[in-house]
C-alpha positions as CSV (number, residue, x, y, z in Angstrom):
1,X,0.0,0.0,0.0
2,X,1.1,2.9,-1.1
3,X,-0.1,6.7,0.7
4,X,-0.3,9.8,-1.3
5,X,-0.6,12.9,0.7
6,X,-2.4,15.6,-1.5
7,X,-4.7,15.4,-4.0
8,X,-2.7,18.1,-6.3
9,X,-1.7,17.3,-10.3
10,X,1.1,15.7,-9.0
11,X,-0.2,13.4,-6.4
12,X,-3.1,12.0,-8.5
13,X,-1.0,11.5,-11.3
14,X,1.5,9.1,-9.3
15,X,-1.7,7.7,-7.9
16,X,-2.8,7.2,-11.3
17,X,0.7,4.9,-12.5
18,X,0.6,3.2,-9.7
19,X,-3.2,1.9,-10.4
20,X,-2.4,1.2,-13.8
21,X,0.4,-1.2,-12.4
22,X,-2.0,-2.6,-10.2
23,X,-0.1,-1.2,-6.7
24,X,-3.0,-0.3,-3.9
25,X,-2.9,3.1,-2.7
26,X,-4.8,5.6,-0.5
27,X,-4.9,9.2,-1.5
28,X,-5.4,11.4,1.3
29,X,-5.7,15.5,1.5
30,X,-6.2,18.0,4.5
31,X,-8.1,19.8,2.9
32,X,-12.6,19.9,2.5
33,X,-12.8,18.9,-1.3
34,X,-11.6,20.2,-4.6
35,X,-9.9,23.3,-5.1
36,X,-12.1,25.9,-7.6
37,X,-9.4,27.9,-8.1
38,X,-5.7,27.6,-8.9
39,X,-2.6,29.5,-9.1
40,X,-1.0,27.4,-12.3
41,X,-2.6,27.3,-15.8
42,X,-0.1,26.0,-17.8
43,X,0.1,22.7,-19.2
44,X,3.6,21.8,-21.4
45,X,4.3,19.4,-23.9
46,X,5.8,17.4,-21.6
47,X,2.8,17.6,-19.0
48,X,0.4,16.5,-21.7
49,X,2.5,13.4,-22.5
50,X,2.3,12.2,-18.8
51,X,-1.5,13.1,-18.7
52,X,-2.0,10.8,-22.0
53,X,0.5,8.3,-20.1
54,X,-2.3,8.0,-17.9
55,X,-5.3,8.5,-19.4
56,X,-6.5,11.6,-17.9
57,X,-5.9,13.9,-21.3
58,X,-8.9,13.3,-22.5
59,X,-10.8,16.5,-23.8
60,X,-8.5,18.7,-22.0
61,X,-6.5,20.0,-25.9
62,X,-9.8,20.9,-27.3
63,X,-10.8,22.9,-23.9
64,X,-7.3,24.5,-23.7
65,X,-6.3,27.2,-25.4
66,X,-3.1,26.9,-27.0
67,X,-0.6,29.6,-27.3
68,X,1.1,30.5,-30.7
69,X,3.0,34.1,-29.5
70,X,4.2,36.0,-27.0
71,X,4.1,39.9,-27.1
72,X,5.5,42.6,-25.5
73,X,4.0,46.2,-25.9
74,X,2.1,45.1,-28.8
75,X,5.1,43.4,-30.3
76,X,5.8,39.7,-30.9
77,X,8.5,38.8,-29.9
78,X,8.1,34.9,-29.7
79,X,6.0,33.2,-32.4
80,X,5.4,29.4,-31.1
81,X,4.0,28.3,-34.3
82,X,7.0,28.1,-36.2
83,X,7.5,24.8,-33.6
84,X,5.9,21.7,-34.0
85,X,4.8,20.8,-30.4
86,X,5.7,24.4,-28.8
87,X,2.6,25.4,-27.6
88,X,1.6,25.0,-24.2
89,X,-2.2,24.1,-23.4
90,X,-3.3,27.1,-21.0
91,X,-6.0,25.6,-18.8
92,X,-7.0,25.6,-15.2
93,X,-5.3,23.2,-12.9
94,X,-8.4,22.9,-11.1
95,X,-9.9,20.9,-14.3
96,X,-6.7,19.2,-14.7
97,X,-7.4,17.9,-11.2
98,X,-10.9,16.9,-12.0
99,X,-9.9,14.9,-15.0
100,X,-7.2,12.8,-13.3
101,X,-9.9,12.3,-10.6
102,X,-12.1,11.2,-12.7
103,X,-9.3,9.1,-14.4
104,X,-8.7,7.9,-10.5
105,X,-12.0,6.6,-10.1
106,X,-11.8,4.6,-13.0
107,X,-9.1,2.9,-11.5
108,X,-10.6,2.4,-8.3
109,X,-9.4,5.0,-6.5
110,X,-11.8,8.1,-4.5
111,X,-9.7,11.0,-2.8
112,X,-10.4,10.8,0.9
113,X,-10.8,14.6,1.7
114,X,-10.4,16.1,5.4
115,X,-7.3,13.2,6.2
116,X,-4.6,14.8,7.4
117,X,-1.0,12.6,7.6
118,X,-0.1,12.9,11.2
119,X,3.4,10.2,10.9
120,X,5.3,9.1,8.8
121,X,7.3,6.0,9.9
122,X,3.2,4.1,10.8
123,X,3.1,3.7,6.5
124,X,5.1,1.6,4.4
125,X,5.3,3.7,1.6
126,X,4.5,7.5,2.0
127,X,5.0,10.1,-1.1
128,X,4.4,13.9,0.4
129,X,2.9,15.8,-2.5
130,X,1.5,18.1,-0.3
131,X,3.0,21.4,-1.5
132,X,5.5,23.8,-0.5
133,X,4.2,24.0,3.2
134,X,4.3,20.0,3.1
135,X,3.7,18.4,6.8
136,X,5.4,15.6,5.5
137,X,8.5,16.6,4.4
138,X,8.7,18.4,8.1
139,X,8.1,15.0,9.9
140,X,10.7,13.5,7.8
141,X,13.0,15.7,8.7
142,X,13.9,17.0,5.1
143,X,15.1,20.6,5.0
144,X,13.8,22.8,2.2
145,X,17.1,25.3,1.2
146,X,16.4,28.5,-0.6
147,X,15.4,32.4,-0.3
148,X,12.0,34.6,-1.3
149,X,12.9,35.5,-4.4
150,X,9.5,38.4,-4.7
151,X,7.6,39.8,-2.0
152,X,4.2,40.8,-3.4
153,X,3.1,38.8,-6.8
154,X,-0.5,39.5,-7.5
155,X,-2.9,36.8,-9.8
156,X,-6.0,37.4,-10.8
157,X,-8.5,35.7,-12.9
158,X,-10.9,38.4,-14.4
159,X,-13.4,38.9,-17.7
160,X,-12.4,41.7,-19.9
161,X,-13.8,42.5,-23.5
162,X,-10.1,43.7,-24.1
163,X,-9.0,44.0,-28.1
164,X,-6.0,41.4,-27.9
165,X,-5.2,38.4,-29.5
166,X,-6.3,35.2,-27.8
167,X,-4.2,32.6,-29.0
168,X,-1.3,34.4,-27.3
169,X,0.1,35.8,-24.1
170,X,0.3,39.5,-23.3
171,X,3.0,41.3,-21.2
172,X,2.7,45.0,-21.1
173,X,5.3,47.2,-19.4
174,X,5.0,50.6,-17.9
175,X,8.2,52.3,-16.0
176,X,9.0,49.5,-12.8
177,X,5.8,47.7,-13.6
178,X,4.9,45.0,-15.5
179,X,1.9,43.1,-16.2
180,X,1.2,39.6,-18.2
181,X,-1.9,38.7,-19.5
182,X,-3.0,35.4,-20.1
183,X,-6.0,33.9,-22.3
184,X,-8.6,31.5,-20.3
185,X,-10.8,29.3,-21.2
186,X,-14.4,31.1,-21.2
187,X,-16.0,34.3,-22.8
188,X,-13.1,36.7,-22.1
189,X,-12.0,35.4,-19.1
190,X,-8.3,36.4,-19.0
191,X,-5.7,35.6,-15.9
192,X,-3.8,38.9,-14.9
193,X,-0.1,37.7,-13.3
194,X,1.9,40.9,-11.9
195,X,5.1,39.8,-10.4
196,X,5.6,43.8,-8.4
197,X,1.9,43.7,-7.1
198,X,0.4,45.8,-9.8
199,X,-2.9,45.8,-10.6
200,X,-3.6,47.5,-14.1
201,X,-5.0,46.0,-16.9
202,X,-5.5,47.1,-20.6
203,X,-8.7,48.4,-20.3
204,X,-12.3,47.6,-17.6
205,X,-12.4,44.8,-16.3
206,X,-16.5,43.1,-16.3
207,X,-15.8,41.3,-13.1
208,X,-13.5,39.4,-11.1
209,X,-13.7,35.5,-10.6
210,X,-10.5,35.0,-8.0
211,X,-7.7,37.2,-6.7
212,X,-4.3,36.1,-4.4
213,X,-1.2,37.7,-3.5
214,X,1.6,35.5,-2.6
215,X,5.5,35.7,-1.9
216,X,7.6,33.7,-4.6
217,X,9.7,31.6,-3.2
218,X,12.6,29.4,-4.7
219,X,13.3,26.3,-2.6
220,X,14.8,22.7,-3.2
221,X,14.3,20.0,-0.5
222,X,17.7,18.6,0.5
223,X,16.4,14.8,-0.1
224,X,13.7,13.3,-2.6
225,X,13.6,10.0,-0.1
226,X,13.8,9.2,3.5
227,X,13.4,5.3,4.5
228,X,9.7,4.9,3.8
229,X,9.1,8.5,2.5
230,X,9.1,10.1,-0.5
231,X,8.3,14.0,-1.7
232,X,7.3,15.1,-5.0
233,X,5.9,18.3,-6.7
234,X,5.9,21.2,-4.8
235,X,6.7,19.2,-1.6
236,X,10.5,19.0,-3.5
237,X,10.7,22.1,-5.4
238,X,9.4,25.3,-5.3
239,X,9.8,28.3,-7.9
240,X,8.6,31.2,-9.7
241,X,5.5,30.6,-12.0
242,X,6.6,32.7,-15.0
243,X,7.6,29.9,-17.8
244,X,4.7,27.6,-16.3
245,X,7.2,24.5,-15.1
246,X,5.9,24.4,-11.6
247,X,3.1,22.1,-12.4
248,X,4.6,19.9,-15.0
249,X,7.9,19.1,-13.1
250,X,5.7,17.9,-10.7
251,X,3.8,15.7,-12.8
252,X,8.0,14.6,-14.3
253,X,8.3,13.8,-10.7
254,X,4.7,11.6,-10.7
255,X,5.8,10.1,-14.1
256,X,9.5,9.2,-13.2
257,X,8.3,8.1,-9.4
258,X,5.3,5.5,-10.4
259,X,6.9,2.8,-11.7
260,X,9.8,2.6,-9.9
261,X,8.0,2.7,-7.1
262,X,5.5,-0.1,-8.5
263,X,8.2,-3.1,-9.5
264,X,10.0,-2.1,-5.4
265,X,6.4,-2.2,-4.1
266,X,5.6,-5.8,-6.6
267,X,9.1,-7.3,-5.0
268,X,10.4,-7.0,-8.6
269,X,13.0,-4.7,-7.4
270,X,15.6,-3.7,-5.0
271,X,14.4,-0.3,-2.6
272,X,17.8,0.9,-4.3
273,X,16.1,1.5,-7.4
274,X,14.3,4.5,-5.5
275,X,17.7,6.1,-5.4
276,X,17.7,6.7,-9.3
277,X,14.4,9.0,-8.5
278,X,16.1,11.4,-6.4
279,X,19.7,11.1,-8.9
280,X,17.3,11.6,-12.0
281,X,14.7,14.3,-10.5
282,X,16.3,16.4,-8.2
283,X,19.0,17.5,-11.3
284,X,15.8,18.9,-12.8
285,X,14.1,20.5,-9.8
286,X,17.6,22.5,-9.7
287,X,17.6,23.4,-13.3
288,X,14.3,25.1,-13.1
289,X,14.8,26.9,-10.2
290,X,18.2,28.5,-11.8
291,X,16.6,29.1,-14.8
292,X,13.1,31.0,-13.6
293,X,14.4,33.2,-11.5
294,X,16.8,35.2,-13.5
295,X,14.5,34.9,-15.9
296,X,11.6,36.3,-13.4
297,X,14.3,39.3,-12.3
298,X,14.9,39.8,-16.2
299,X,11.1,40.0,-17.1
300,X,10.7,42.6,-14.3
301,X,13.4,45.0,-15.5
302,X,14.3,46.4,-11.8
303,X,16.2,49.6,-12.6
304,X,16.7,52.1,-15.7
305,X,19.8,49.7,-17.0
306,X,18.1,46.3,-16.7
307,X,15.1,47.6,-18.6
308,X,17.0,49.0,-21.3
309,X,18.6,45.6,-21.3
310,X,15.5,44.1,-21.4
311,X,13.7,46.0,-24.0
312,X,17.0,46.8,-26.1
313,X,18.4,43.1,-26.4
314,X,16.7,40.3,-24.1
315,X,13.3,40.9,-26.4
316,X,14.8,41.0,-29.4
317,X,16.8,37.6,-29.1
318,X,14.2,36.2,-27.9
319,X,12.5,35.9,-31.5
320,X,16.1,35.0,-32.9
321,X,15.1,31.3,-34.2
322,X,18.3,29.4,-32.6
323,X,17.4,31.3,-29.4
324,X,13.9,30.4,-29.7
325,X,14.4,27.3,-30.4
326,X,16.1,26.6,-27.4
327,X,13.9,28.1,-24.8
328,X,10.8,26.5,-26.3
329,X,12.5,23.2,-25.8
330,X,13.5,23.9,-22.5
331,X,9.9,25.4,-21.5
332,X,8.3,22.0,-22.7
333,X,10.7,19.6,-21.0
334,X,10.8,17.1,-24.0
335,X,14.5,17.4,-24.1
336,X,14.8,16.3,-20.7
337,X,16.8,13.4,-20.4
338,X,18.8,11.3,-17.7
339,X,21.8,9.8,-16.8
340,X,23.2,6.5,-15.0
341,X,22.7,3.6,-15.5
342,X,18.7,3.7,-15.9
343,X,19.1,6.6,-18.1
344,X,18.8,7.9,-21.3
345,X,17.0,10.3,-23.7
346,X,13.2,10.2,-24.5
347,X,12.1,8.0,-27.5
348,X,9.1,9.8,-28.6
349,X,7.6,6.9,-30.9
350,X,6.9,5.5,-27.2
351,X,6.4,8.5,-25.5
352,X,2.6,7.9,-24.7
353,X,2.4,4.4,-24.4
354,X,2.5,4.4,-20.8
355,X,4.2,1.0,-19.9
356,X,7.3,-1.0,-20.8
357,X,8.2,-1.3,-24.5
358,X,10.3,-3.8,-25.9
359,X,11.2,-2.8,-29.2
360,X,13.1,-5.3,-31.6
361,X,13.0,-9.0,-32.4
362,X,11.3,-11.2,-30.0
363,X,14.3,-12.4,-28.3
364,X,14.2,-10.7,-25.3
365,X,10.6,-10.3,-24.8
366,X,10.5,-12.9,-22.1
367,X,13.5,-11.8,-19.9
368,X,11.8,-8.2,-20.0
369,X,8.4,-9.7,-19.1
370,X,9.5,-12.1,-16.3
371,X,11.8,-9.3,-14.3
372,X,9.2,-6.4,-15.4
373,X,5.8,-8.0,-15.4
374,X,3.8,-6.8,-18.4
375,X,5.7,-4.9,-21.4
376,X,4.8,-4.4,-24.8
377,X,6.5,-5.6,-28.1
378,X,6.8,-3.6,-30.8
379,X,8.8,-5.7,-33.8
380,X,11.5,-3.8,-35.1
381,X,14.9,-4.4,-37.3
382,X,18.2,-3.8,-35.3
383,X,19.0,-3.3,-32.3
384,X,16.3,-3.7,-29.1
385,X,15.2,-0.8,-27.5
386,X,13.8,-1.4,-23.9
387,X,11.7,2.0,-23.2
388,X,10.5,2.4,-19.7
389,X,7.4,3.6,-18.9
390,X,8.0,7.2,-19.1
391,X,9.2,7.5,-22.6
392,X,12.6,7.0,-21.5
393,X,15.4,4.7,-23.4
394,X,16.6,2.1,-20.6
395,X,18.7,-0.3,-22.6
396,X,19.7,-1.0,-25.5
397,X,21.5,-4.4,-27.2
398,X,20.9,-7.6,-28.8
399,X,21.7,-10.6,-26.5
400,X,18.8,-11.8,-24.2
401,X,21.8,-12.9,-21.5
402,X,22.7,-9.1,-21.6
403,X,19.5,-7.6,-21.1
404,X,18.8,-10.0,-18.0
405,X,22.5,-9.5,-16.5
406,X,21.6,-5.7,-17.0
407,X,18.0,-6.1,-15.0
408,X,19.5,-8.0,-12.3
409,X,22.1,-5.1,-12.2
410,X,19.7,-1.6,-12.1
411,X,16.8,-3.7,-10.5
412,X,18.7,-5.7,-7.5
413,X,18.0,-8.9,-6.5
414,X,14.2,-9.2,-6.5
415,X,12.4,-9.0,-2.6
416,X,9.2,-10.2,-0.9
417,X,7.3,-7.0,-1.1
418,X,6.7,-5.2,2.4
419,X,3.6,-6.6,4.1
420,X,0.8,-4.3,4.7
421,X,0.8,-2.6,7.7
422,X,-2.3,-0.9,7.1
423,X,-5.4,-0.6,4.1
């Protein structure tokens, strides 16, 4: 049995893998029910892939609206359709939630609201996806290094019958201030993110549907794992929300988490195989915090010299198509890839499936099946590619006797799974 604490994107995703490998778990959250309104609204390419990885996509692409520019004063000065697979989908991470609840269900699964964790070491597997504030990564002991990195950033969800283009993002400047306006799904519903407190917008605004004003923070936990506990999401990393990664590293976390997780909890693997989720995931958690907040200090333009250099040279490169290129990529996370022994770069011909692949002659197929449980062939010339469940190339070679001395290697020697303690 596995416990989930927090019913967020990224803790029902993980709770969604581990279903679909048939692992038991409980997903519990302090809070009454649901949240109605959310702070992140961005889902990237790389999000989307694990949603479809778990069947909670769904109608969520023809809800969304998808981005195709960014502009500046009126200006564009990043036009995402010159990318295949740039845009991001901008919807509400409240109806994210609802559709991997609903994809929860399916599996078995009902969030058990108003349940608070109150210990950690009484579970045999707990994974703290319970934000930044996280009561279980506090119990565990896990410290959460960093410093505020803004004191007064201001969202706000409001309608507006504003004359700008809705397929792309909006950031308008004035003196110290800055503003960004974002397209929502609805009749001119529009989310208003200033990260100096601001409040202006282009022009009346109808009404106002939610409002917050939060400090930015920009925080890494010190440890993914602790014996029996695991943290995830916002639990591990925290960070500025301009470039929309917070939500989708977390579900990265949920992605590379389930099935490792799954074959230690089966007895297919070692518990050392939970190592490679901290060495893989915690690189990336670091890589987004050092890249959103210069970027968030850029954007803003404190003083007279950094907004020259803002509006003189950072905007201009930033429609510069090697440039571009490179910061879509890194915005949508497909690049990601790991290292180690487990590692490798993503294979997007298997990127959705979901579950082991075993790609190649039929060789190998039963080594991978009896040390991995259920894995799919795909029949192939060449080499055999052994694709884990997150898209990820695992191994790669010819010789069945290879393939299992490499399993027994990254795996460990098989162990009776940990008996339930509690259901």
């Amino acid at each position: 049995m596995v416990i989930i604490a927090g019913a967020g994107p990224t803790g029902l995703a993980l709770a969604c893998g581990l279903r679909q490998f048939g692992v038991d778990v409980r997903v519990v959250d302090q809070a009454e029910g649901p949240a109605t309104t959310s702070r992140a609204l961005g889902v990237q390419p790389r999000g989307a892939e694990v949603l479809a990885r778990v069947g909670a996509l769904g109608d969520l692409p023809e809800k969304a609206v998808e981005l195709r520019a960014l502009h500046v004063d009126g200006k564009v000065v990043m036009n995402l359709a010159r990318m295949a697979q740039a845009g991001a989908l901008i919807e509400s991470q409240a109806l994210v939630e609802a559709r991997l609840r609903d994809r929860l269900a399916t599996l078995g699964v009902s969030v058990e609201w108003q349940t608070p964790v109150s210990a950690v070491r009484e579970w045999d597997w707990l994974v703290g996806c319970d934000g930044a504030h996280s009561a279980v990564r506090k119990m565990a002991g896990i410290s959460f290094d960093g410093v505020p990195v803004m004191e007064n950033f201001f969202l706000q969800d409001v309608h507006g019958a504003w004359d700008l283009d809705r397929s792309s993002v909006h950031v308008l400047t004035r003196g110290n201030s800055m503003t960004a306006l974002f397209p929502l799904p609805g009749n001119d519903l529009w989310r208003v993110m200033s990260p100096d407190g601001a409040r202006w917008t282009p022009g009346p605004v109808t009404s106002t549907v939610w409002e917050s004003t939060f400090r930015i923070q920009r925080r890494l936990a010190s440890a993914y794992r602790r014996g029996n506990v695991l943290l995830a999401g916002d639990a591990a990393h925290i960070h500025s929300p301009l470039g929309g990664q917070g939500m989708n590293t977390g579900l990265g976390d949920a992605d590379n988490l389930a099935w490792k997780l799954a074959l230690v909890v089966q007895g297919r693997a070692s518990e050392r195989l939970l190592d490679s989720y901290e060495a893989e995931r915690r690189p990336i958690g670091a890589q987004v915090l050092r890249s959103t907040t210069p970027a968030t200090r850029m954007v803003l333009g404190s003083g007279r010299a950094a907004r020259i250099l803002r509006d003189r040279v950072i905007w201009p490169l930033m429609n510069v198509g090697v440039l571009q290129r490179k910061l879509i990529r890194a915005a949508s996370q497909l690049d990601v890839r790991y290292s180690g022994p487990l590692g490798g770069p993503r294979v997007p011909l298997f990127a959705k499936v979901g579950q082991w692949v075993l790609a190649g002659p039929a060789t190998c197929l039963e080594v991978a099946g009896d040390r991995l449980g259920d894995v799919v062939h795909h029949e192939r010339a060449g080499d055999t590619l052994l694709v884990r469940p997150d898209g990820h190339l695992a191994w790669r070679g010819t010789s069945p006797e290879r393939l299992s001395a490499w399993l027994n290697e990254v795996l460990g020697a098989p162990e009776t799974p940990r008996r339930t303690t509690r259901s």
